[in-house]
N, C-alpha and C positions, 0 to 999 in steps of 0.2 A: 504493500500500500504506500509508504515511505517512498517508494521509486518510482510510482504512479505519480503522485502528487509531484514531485519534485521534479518529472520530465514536463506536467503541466503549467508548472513554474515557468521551465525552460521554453516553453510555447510563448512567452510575453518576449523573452529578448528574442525573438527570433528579425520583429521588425525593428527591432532598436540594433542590431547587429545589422539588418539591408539598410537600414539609411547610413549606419557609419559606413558600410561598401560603396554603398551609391556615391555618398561626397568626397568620400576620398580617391573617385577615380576623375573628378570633378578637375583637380588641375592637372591630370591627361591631358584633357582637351588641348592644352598649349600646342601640343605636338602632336595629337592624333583625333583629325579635322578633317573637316573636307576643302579646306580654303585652294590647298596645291592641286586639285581638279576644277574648282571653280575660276570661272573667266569673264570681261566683262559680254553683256549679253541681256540683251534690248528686245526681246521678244514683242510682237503686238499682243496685248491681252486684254482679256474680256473683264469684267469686275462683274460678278452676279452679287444686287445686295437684298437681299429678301427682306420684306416692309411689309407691317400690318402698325395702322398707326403712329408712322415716324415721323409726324409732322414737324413734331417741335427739334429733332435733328437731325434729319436727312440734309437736308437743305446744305447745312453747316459740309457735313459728310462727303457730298459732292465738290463742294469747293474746294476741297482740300484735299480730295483725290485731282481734280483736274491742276489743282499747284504742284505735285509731286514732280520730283527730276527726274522725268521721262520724256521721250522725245513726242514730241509734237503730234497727233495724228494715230500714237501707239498704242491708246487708250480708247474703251470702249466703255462708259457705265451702261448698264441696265437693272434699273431696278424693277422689281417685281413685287408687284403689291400685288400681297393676297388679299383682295377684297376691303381695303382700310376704309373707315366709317368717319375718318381725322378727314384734314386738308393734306393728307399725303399725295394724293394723283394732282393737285394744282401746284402744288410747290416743284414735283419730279416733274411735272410738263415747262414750270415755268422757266426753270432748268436746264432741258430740254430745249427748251429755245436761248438762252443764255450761252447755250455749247451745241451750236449744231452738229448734227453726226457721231458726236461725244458721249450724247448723255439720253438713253430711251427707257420710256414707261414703258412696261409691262404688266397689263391688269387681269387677273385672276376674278370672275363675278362670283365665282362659287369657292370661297378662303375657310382658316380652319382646320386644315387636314395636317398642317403640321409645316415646321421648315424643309424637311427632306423635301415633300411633294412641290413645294411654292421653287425649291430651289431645281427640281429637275424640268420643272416649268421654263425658269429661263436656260438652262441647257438647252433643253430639244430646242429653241431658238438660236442658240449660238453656235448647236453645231452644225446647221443649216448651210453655212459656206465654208469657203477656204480658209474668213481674214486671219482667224484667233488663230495662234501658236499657242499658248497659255492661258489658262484662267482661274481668275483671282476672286473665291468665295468668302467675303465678309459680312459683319453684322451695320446695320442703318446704324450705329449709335459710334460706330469707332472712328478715329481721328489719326491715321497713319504719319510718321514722321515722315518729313519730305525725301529723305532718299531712304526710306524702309523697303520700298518695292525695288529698287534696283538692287540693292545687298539680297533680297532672294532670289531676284534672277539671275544672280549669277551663277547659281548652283544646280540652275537647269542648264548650262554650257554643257556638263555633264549628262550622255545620254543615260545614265545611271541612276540619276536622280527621277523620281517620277512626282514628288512632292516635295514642298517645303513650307514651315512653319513658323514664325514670328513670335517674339515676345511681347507677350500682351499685357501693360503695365496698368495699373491703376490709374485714373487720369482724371477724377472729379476734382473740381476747383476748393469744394465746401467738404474734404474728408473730418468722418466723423471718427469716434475708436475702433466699429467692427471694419470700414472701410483701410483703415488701415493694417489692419488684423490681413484684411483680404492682399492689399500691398504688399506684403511681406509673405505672407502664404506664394505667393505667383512668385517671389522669386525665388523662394524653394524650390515651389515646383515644377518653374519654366527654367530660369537662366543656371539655375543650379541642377533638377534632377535630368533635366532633357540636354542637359553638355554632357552627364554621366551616359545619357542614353546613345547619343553621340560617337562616344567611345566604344560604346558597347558594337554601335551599329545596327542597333533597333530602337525606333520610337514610339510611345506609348499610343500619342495621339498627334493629333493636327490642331491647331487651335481651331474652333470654330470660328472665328472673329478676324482669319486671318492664314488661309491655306491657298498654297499658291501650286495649279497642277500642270504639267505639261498638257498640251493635246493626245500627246500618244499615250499617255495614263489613262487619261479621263476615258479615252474610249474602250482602253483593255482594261477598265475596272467594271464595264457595260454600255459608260454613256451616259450614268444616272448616280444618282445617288440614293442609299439604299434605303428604304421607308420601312422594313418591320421590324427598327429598333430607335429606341431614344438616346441611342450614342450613335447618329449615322458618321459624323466627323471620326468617331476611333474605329466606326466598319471599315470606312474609306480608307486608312493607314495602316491597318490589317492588308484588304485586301492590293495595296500598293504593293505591299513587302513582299504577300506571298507570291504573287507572279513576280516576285526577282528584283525589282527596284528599290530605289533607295529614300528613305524620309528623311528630311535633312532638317534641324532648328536652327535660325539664323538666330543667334543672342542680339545681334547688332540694328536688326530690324526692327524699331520697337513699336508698338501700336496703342493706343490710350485707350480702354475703353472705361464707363462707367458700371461701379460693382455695388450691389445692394450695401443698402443705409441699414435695414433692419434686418434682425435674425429670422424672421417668418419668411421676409423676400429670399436671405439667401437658403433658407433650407428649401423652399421650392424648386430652387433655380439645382442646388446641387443635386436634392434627391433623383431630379429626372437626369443628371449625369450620373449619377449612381445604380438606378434602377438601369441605366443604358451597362455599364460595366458587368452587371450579374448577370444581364443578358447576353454578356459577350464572352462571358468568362464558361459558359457551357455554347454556345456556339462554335467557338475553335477551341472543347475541347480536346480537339486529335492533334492541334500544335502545341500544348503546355509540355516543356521539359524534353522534347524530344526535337534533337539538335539537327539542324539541313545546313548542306550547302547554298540552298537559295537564297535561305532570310534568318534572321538571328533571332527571332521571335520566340523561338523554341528551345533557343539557349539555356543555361541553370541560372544564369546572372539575372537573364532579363524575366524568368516565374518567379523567380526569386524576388525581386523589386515588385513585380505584380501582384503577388498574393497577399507578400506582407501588406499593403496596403488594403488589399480588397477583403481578407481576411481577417484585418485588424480587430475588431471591437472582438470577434470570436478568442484570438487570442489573448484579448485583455482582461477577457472572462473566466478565460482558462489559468490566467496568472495568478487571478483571486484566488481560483476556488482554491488552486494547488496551495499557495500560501497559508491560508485559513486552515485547510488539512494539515498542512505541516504544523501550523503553529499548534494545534490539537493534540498532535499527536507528539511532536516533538521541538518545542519553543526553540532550543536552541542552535537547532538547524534550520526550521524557518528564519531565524534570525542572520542567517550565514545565509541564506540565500536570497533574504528579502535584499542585506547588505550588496549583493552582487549585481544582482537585476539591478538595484535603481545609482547603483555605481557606473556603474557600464551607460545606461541612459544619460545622466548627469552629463559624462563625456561626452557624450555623444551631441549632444544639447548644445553645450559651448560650444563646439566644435564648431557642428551647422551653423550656427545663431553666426558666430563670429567672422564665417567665410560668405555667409550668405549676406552681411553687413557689406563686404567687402565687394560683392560681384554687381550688386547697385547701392552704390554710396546712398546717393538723394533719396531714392527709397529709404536707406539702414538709419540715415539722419531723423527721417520724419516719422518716421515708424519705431524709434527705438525703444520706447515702452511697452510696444506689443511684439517687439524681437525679445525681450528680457521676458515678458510673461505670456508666451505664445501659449507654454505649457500648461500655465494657470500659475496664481500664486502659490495654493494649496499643494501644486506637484511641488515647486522649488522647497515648500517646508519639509515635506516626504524626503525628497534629496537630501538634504540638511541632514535629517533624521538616520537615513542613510551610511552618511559619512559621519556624522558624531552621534554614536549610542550614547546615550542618557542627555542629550542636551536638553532636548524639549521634556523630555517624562522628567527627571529627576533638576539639572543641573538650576537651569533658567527660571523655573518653580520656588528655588530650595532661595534664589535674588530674592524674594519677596516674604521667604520664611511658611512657603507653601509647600505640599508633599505630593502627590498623589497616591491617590489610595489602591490599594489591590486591584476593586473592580472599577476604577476609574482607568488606570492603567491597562486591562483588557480591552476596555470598549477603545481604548486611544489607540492599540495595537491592531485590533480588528480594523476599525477605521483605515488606518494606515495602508495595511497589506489589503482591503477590496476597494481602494482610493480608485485604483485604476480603471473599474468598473463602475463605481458611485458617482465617477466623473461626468458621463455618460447620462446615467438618469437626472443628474444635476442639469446637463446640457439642454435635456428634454423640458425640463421644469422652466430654464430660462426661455425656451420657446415661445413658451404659453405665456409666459410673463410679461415678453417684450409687446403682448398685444392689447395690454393694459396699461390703463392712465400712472399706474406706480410704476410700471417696467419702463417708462421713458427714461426715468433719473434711476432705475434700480437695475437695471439687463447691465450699462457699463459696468458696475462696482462689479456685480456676478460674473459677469466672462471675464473680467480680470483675476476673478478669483479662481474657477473653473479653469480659464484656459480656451484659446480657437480650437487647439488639436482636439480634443473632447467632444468638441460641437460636430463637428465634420465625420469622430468615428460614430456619433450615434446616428446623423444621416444617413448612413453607408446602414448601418443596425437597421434604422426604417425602412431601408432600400431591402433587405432580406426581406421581413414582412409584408413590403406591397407587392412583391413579386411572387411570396409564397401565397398571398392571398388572391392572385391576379388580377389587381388593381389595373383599371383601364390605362391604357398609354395615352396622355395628353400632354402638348408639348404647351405649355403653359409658361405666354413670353414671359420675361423678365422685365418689368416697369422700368421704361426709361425717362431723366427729365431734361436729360440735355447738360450733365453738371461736368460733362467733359472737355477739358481747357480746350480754349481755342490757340 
């Protein structure tokens, strides 16, 4: 039973072990890139931007695709409004004529059915002639730096590449504490885990906001994009790989978009990326762990980065329960292993925090209270606890001439070892909270206390449940208001 409990322990470091792998192949990249294949390389491209009510930023959108330093004539927008009920069709038409030849509505009367279908809508139009070489799938809300789109086309010089992906920074004028929760998060998981993926030679996904495919992809991936999953952007980088090409992230590309103000916005927004991930994680699975010369997908490195995360709240669960058993059974080896687990984390923590500060300064500046307590406050005291036995129970207590008692001291122990799982239901609590008149001034204090990482593994947790329950697929936009700098 002892060895039971104690491999379920070992179940919690396993994704605290893949992110120390993943960042520490992070300054690879230096030397193992794709830059010495890429070249410069001006393809004429298509921009599909898919609209249901972008009035109040499309507009902006456009003007700022048509300033980009690209040549003249080489640029194609089409937005495709599925059916918008806003002044989106007068503003794209007046557009439209603002840029002749440049800039075309596309109106769907019957919307609704989702982005995949709105966005295969403007494909079967684009691939109607010769012009497109390239085409560039973004969201109405994003604001591309002026030379982002040539830094990824130069990785289509390469007939090898079949896609390429952008870093998609946080970009609201007015951020609040979870938007910058959200800031900081992307550069984890774009500039920092997608350089790791880089190296590897497999990529996770494409941004949605900002994937840029050759012609000869888009048609040996069908033509279309794939409509019966809520992750169509990570189908489409799947099936890039498996027929043989290569997905490439441009860190230097950067693209602004705006990210939920509140925790309700963004648990919608991520759960339907989450529910899309379960749905893909038994879709290919005859690729997991089983290695090809085609594509790296199937690599041990890249299931390995995969599951730890998709997997995650399960193993956070399994970490408790083995803890709680050990400490039952035998206190002073749970204690030796509680010590290990959140020693190991700890590291691992600075680590990231500190590299990730460093891969975007002006992000690591404005964000640095949510890089210090990404984990939650509550984890750092765990930590603590961790590396100095008796600080918190005896020592810091004993300042004030206080003691703790036997069964004070249990429940503090308990606490401790299923933290990593009570985090989770705490995450859910703050949910519900944020949608009340006290959650306005009370959700900050709590997700600084909690932690983002907690919030995001019990979405993924939700994500197992609406799937096991076969909760409808709706692709349910994300509220935009335009807070993305001009």
């Amino acid at each position: 039973m002892v060895t039971v409990l104690a491999v379920f322990v070992a179940f919690g470091a396993i994704p605290v072990l893949a992110m120390a792998y993943q960042f520490l192949l992070i300054p690879v990249h230096a030397v193992r890139n794709h830059y010495g294949r890429a070249a410069p390389y001006l393809p004429n491209v298509a921009i599909i931007v898919p609209a249901w009510n972008e009035g109040a930023v499309i507009g902006v959108s456009i003007d700022r695709l048509m300033a980009l330093e690209y040549p003249e004539g080489a640029l194609r927008v089409y937005v495709v409004d599925d059916a918008s009920t806003d002044d989106t069709p007068q503003v794209v038409q007046a557009k439209a004529r603002e840029y002749p030849g440049a800039v075309f509505h596309l109106r769907r009367e019957v919307g609704g059915e989702g982005k995949a279908h709105t966005l295969n809508h403007g494909i079967r139009h684009v691939l109607q002639d010769d012009w497109m070489h390239a085409l560039l799938i973004m969201d109405a809300d994003v604001i591309y730096l002026p030379d982002s789109l040539r830094r990824m086309t130069r990785h289509l010089a390469d007939e090898k590449v079949g896609a390429v992906t952008a870093y998609i920074r946080e970009g609201s004028r007015d951020k609040n504490y979870l938007s910058r929760f959200v800031a900081f998060e992307y550069v984890l998981s774009q500039i920092g885990s997608r350089r790791a993926q880089n190296v590897l030679g497999a990529l996770a996904c494409l941004a949605g906001g900002a994937q840029l495919h050759s012609r000869t992809n888009l048609e040996d991936i069908g033509g279309r994009i794939d409509t019966s999953s809520l992750a169509e952007d990570t189908v489409t980088t799947f099936e890039t790989q498996l027929r043989g090409r290569r997905v490439v992230f441009e860190p230097y590309a950067v693209v602004l978009a705006e990210e939920p103000h509140a925790i309700g916005a963004l648990w919608k927004q991520r759960l339907r990326w989450a529910r899309g991930n379960v749905q893909l994680t038994a879709r290919y699975r005859k690729v997991w762990f089983r290695p090809s010369r085609e594509h790296r997908l199937g690599s041990i490195s890249f299931g390995l980065f995969w599951f730890s995360v998709f997997l995650l709240p399960c193993l956070m669960i399994a970490s408790s329960i083995g803890l709680i058993g050990l400490f039952l059974l035998d206190s002073q080896l749970a204690l030796t292993v509680f010590r290990a687990l959140w020693i190991v984390a700890a590291c691992t923590y600075v680590y990231t925090m500190l590299l990730a500060a460093q891969l975007d300064p002006a992000t690591g500046r404005s964000s640095w209270r949510e890089a210090i307590l990404f984990p939650g406050a509550i984890s750092i005291v765990v930590m603590i606890t961790a590396f100095f036995p008796g600080l918190i129970e005896e020592r810091i207590p004993a300042l004030f001439g206080l003691q703790f008692t036997d069964e004070a001291l249990v429940a503090w122990t308990l606490f401790v070892y299923s933290w990593v799982s009570l985090s989770m239901l705490a995450a859910w609590g703050a949910k519900h909270l944020d949608s009340t008149r006290p959650g306005r001034w009370l959700c900050p204090l709590l997700v600084y206390l909690i932690g983002y990482g907690p919030i995001l593994c019990a979405i993924t947790f939700d994500s197992y449940v609406k799937e096991a329950r076969g909760a409808a697929m709706v692709w349910d936009k994300t509220e935009k208001t335009g807070r993305v700098l001009g």
